[in-house]
C-alpha positions as CSV (number, residue, x, y, z in Angstrom):
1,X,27.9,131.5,25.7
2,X,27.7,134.4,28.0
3,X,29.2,134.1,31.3
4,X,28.6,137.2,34.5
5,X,30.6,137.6,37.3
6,X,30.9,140.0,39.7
7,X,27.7,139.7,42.1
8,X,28.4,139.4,45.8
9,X,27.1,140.8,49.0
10,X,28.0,144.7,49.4
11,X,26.0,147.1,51.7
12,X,23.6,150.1,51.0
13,X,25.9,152.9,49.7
14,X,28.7,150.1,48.0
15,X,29.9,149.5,44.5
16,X,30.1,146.7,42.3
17,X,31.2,145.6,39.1
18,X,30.0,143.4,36.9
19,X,31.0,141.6,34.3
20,X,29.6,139.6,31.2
21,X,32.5,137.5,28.7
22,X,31.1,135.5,25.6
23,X,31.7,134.6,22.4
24,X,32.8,136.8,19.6
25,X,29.8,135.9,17.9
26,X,27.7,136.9,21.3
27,X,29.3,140.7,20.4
28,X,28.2,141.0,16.8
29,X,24.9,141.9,18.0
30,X,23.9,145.3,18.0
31,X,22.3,145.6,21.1
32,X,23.5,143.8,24.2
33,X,22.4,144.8,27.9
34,X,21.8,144.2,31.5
35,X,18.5,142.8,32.9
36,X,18.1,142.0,36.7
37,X,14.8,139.9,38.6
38,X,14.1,140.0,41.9
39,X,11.9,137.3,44.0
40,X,8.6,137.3,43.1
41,X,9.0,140.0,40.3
42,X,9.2,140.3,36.5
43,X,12.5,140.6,34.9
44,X,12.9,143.8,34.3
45,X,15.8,146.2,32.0
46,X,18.6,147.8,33.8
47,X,20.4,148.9,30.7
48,X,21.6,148.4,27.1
49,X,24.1,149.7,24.3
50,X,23.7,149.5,21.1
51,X,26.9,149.3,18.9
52,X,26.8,152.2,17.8
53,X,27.1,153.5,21.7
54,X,23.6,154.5,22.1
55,X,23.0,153.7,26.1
56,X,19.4,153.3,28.0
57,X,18.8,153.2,31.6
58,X,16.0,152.5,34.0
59,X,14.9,155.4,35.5
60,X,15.6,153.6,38.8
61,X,19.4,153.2,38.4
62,X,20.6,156.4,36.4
63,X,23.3,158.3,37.6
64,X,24.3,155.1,39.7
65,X,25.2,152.3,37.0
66,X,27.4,152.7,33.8
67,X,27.3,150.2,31.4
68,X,30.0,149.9,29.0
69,X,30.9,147.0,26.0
70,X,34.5,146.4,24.6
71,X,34.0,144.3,21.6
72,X,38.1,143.6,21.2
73,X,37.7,141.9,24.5
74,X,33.9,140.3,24.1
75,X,33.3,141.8,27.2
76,X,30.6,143.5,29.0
77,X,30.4,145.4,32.1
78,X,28.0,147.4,34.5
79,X,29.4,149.4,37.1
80,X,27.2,149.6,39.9
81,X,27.7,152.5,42.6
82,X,25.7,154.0,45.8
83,X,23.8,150.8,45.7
84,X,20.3,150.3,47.4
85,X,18.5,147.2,49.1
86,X,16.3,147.5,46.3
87,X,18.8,146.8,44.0
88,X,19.2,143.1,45.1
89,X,18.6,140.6,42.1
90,X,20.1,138.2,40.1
91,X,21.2,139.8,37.1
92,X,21.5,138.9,33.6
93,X,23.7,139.7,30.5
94,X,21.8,139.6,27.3
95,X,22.8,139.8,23.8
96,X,20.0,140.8,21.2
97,X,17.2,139.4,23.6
98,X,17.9,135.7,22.1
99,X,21.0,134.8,24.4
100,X,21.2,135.1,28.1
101,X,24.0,134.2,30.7
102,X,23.4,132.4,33.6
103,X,22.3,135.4,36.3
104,X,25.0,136.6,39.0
105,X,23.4,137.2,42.3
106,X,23.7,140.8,43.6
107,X,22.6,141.3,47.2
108,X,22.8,144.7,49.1
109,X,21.8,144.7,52.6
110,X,20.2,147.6,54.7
C-alpha cells in the first residue's frame, strides 16, 4: 500500500528524489517518514512529518534532505542533495510505524 521510487546510482555530491505514493488511507496517519538500512546495519530514521508539519531529521542528513508530504496527492517525497557514499541504503516509506513500502535502493559511489 505504499510504493517508493526514485533510488538509482548517483555520485558523491548528486541529488535525488524520492518518492512514496499510497493509499489515501496510508496518509491519514499523523506521522509518516523516511527510514533507510544499509548492509549489515540496523534500520535506522532519516526523517518524518507529522501532519501537522512538524519535521525531524537525523543529525547525519540535515541541511542535505527535505522531506515533504502532499496529502491531496497521497504522496511523499525526500529530496536528497550533496549526497555521500555513506548515504547508500535501501530506503523505506513508512506510515505510522505499522506500514512500510517495499525499499528503493539508493547507491552513491565515491
Amino acid at each position: 500500500q505504499l510504493v517508493e521510487s526514485g533510488g538509482g546510482l548517483v555520485q558523491a555530491g548528486g541529488s535525488l528524489t524520492l518518492s512514496c505514493a499510497g493509499s489515501g488511507s496510508m496518509f491519514r496517519f499523523n506521522v509518516m517518514g523516511w527510514y533507510r538500512q544499509a548492509p549489515g546495519k540496523q534500520r535506522e530514521l532519516v526523517a518524518f512529518v507529522t501532519s501537522g508539519g512538524r519535521i525531524t531529521y537525523a543529525d547525519s542528513v540535515k541541511g542535505r534532505f527535505t522531506i515533504s508530504r502532499d496529502n491531496a496527492k497521497n504522496t511523499m517525497f525526500l529530496q536528497m542533495n550533496s549526497l555521500k557514499p555513506e548515504d547508500t541504503a535501501v530506503y523505506y516509506c513508512t506510515a505510522g510505524l505499522v506500514h512500510w513500502g517495499q525499499g528503493t535502493q539508493v547507491t552513491v559511489s565515491s
